[in-house]
C-alpha positions in Angstrom: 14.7 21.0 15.4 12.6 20.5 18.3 10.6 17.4 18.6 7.1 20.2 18.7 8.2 20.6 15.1 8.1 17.3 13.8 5.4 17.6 11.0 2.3 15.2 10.5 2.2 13.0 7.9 -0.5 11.9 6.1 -1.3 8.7 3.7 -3.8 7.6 1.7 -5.2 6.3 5.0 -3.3 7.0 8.5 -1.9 10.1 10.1 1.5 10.2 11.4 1.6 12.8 14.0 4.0 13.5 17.1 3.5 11.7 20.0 1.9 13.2 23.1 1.4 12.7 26.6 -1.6 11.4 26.7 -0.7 8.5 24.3 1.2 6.3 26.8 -2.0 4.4 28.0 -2.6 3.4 24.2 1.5 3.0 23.8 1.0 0.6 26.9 -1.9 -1.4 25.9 -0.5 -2.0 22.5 2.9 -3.1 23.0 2.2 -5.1 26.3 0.5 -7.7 24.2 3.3 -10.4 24.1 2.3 -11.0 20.1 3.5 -7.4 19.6 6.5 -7.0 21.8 8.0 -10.8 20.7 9.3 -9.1 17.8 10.7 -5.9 19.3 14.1 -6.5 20.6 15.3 -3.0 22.3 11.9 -2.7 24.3 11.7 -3.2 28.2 10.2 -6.8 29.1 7.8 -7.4 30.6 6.6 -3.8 29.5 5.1 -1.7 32.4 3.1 1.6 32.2 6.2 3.7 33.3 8.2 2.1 30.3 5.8 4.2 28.1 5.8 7.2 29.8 9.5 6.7 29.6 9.3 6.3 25.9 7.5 8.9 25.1 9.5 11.4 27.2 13.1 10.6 25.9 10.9 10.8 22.1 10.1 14.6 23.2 13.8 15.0 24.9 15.9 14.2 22.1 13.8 15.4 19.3 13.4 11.9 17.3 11.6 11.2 14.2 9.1 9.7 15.5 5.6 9.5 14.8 2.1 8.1 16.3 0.2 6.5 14.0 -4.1 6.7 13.3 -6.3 5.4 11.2 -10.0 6.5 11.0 -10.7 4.9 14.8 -7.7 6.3 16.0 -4.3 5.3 17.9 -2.8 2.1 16.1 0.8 2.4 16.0 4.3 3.4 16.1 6.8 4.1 13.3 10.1 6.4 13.2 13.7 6.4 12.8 15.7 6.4 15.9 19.2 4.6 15.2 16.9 2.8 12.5 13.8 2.0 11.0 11.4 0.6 13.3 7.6 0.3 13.9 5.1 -1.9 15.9 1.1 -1.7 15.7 -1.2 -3.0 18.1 -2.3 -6.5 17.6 -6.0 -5.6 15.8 -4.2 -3.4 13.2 -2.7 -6.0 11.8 -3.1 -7.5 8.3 -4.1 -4.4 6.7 -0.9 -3.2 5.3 -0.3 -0.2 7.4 2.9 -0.9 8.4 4.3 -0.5 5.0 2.0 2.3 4.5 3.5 4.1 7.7 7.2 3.7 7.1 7.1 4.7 3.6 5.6 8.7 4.3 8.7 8.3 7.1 11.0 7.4 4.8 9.5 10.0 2.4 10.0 12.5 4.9 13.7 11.2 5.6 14.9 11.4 2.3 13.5 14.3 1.4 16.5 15.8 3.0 19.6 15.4 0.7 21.5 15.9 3.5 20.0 12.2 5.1 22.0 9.2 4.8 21.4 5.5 4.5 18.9 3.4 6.4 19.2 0.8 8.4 16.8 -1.9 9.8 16.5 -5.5 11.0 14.2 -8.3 11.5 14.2 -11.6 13.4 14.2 -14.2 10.6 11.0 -15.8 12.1 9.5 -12.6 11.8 8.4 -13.1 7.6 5.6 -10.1 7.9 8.5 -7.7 8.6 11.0 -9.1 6.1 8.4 -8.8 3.4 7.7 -4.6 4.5 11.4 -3.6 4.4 11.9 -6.0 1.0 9.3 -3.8 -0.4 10.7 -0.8 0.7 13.7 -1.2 -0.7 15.8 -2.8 1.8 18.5 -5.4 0.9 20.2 -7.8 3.6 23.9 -7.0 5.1 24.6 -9.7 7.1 23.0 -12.2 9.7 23.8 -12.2 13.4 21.7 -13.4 16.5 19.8 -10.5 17.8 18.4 -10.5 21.8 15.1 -11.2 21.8 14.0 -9.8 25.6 10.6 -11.3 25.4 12.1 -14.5 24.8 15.1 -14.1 27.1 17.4 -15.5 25.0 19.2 -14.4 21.4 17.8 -15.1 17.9 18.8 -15.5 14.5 18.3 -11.8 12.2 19.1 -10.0 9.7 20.7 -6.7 9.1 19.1 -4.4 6.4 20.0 -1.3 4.9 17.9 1.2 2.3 20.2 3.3 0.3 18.9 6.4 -1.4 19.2 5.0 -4.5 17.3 1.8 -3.4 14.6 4.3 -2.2 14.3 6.3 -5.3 14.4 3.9 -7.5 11.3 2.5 -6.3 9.3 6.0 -6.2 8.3 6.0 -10.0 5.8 3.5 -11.5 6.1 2.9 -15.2 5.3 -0.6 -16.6 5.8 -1.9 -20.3 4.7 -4.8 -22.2 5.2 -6.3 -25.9 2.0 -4.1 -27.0 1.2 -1.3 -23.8 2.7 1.3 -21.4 1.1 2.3 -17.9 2.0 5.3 -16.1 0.5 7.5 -13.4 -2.3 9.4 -15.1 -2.2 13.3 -15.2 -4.7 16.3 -15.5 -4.2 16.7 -18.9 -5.4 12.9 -19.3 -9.0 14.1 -18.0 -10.2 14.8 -22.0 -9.8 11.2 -22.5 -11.6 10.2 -19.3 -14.8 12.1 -20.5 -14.4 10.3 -23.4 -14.4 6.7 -21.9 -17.2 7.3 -19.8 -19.7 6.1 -22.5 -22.5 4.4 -21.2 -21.0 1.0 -22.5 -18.3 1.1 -19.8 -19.3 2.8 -17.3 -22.4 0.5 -16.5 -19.7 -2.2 -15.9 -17.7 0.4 -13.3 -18.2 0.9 -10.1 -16.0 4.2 -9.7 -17.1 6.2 -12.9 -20.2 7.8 -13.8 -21.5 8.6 -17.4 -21.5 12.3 -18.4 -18.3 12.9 -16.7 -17.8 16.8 -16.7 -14.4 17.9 -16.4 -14.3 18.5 -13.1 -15.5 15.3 -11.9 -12.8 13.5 -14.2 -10.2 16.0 -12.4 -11.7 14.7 -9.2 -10.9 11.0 -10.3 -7.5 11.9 -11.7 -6.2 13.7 -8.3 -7.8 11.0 -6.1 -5.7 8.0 -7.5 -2.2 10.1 -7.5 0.8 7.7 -7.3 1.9 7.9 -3.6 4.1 5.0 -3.1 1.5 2.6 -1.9 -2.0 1.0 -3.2 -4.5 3.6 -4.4 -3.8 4.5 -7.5 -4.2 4.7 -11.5 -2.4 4.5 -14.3 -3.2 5.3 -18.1 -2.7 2.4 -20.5 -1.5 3.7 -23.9 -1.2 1.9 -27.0 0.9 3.2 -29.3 1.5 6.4 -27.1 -2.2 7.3 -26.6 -4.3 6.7 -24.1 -7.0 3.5 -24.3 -7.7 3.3 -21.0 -6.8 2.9 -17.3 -6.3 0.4 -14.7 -6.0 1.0 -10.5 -5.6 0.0 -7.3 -8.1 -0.1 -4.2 -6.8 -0.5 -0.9 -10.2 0.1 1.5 -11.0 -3.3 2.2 -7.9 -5.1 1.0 -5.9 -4.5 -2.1 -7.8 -4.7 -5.2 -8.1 -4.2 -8.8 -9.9 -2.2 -11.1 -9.8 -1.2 -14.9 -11.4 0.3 -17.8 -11.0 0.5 -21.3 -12.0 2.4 -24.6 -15.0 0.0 -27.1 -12.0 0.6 -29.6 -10.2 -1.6 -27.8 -12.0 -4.6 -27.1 -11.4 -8.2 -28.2 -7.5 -7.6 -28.4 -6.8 -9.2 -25.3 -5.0 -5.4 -24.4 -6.7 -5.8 -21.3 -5.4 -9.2 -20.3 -2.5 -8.2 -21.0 -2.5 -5.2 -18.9 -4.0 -6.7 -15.9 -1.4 -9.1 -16.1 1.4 -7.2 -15.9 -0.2 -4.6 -13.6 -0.4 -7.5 -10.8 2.8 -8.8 -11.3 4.5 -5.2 -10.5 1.7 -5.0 -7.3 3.5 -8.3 -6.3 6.4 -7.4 -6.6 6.0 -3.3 -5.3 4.1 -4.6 -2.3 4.2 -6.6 0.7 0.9 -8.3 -0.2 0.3 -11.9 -0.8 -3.4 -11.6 -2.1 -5.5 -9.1 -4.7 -8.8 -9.2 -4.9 -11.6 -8.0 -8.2 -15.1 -8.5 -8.7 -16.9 -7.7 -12.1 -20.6 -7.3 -12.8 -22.7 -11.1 -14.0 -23.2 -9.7 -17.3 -19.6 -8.7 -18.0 -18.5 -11.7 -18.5 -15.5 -10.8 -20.5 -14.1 -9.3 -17.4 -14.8 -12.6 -15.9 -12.7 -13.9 -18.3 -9.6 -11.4 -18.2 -9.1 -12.4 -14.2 -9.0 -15.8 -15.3 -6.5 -15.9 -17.0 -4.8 -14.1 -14.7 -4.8 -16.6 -12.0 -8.4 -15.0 -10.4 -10.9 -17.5 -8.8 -14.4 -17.1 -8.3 -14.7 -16.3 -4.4 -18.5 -15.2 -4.0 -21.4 -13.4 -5.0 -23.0 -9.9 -3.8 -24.6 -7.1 -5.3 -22.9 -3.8 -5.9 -24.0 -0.3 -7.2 -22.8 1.8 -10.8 -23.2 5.2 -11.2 -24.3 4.1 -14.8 -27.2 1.8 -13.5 -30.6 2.5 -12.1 -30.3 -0.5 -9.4 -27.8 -2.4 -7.7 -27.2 -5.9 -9.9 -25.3 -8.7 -9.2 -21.2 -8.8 -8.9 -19.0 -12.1 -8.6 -16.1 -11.4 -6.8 -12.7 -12.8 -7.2 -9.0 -13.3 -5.1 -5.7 -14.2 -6.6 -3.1 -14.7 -4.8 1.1 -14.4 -5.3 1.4 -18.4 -6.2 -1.6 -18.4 -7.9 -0.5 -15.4 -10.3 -0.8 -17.1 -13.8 1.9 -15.3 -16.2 1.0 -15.7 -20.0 3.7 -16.6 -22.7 
């Protein structure tokens, strides 16, 4: 395949697409920056213009998998598989989780090619961001050896990873159980029961579902949070194998949580019990260390579902509902991975 073939990718929020000529000025400025390049072992130090150029010809000469990487204000990145997994973004892309988001529509793209073997990938043991991305992914450790670091001129303790096929697919499905409750990726059939939750009751306590939801709109809902591999998403809660609700993921201005359920359903503590269990999979699915919620002032039974979670109270603002005339007053909450408070 020529490397003009390469398809672009797409995610919830980037675009991988090949690389092109006029990209080595944004290559350059974004690896140059020594907080970048510390961590990249096989690239040129100190890192000239020409060493993009350079990079970005051999990419188009021998046909690689690999990708540019946008968001919304453009150029940010590099991911692809050459020899193994890799990917650097520039220094103000950081911290919003798109290098996991990146490497997994690679990987996507990899695997879907039974022919495709294993992975392999590596990180400098100082280096926790990167450790925590290919953990998530699926990655397990082979063995430790000291890796040369060029921007540090000298060699440095890694690790050696590898991402089987079964390690990838067995972490493309999202299906959580508890004691009373099963969440699973919601489907168009499920949009029946989303007319039917969006009562006025609970949707004036929503921020993402309007009363007198045709079918169409709850279609719209339904296709927008797909399960994709990363945050984004919703899943049905059923109790008893039906349908009492749903609970999702955000991931716009950090990864956050959001849920809904049937008046049936309330005082039960099905909720808390959900919530619970849904963070503890986002934990442990992602390479995050912090989730965020808010609830309207008068929900306070909301308020009282994060906290038992672990939430604390972080701030107030004011935020909008399709199933209120004006904006009213929100208090918004953070937990975090130690914070997480597991019920027994």
């Amino acid at each position: 395949m020529s490397y003009a073939a390469l398809p672009t990718l797409r995610t919830p929020r980037l675009t991988l697409r090949p690389l092109a000529e006029n990209d080595a000025d944004a290559v350059f400025d974004g690896v140059s920056n020594f907080d970048v390049i510390r961590w990249l072992g096989r690239i040129p130090y100190p890192y000239g213009h020409e060493d993009a150029v350079t990079f970005i010809r051999r990419v188009w000469d021998e046909a690689l998998f690999v990708w540019a990487v946008e968001d919304a204000e453009g150029f940010v990145g590099v991911v692809g598989i050459d020899e193994e997994l890799g990917y650097w973004f520039a220094r103000p892309a950081w911290g919003k989780g798109y290098g996991f988001e990146a490497a997994v529509a690679a990987l996507r793209y990899w695997f879907a090619d039974p022919s495709r073997g294993d992975v392999a990938s590596g990180h400098y043991n100082d280096n926790t961001r990167s450790r925590r991305i290919l953990q998530a992914l699926g990655f397990t450790d082979v063995v430790q050896r000291p890796r040369f670091a060029r921007a540090l001129s000298q060699d440095v303790m890694g690790t050696d990873m590898v991402l089987t096929r079964q390690g990838w697919e067995a972490r493309q499905t999202v299906d959580i159980r508890t004691a009373r409750l099963r969440m699973r990726p919601m489907r168009d059939q499920d949009a029946s029961f989303l007319m039917d939750l969006a009562r006025e009751e609970v949707t004036r306590m929503l921020f993402s579902l309007k009363p007198d939801l045709t079918e169409d709109d709850a279609l719209a809902f339904i296709r927008a949070r797909q399960w994709r591999g990363v945050p984004g998403y919703a899943l049905k809660i059923e109790h008893g194998g039906h349908p009492i609700g749903y609970i999702a993921t955000g991931n716009s201005e950090g990864v956050e949580v959001y849920y809904a359920l049937h008046p049936d359903h309330w005082g039960q503590g099905l909720m808390s019990e959900a919530v619970q269990a849904f963070l503890i999979d986002l934990f442990a699915r992602f390479p995050i260390n912090r989730i965020i919620a808010d609830r309207f002032e008068d929900n306070p039974a909301s308020g009282r579902v994060l906290e038992k979670c672990g939430f604390e109270a972080t701030g107030r603002d004011m935020g909008r509902s399709a199933g209120r005339l004006e904006p009213a007053p929100v208090i918004t909450y953070a937990v975090t991975r130690d914070k997480l408070r597991v019920q027994t």
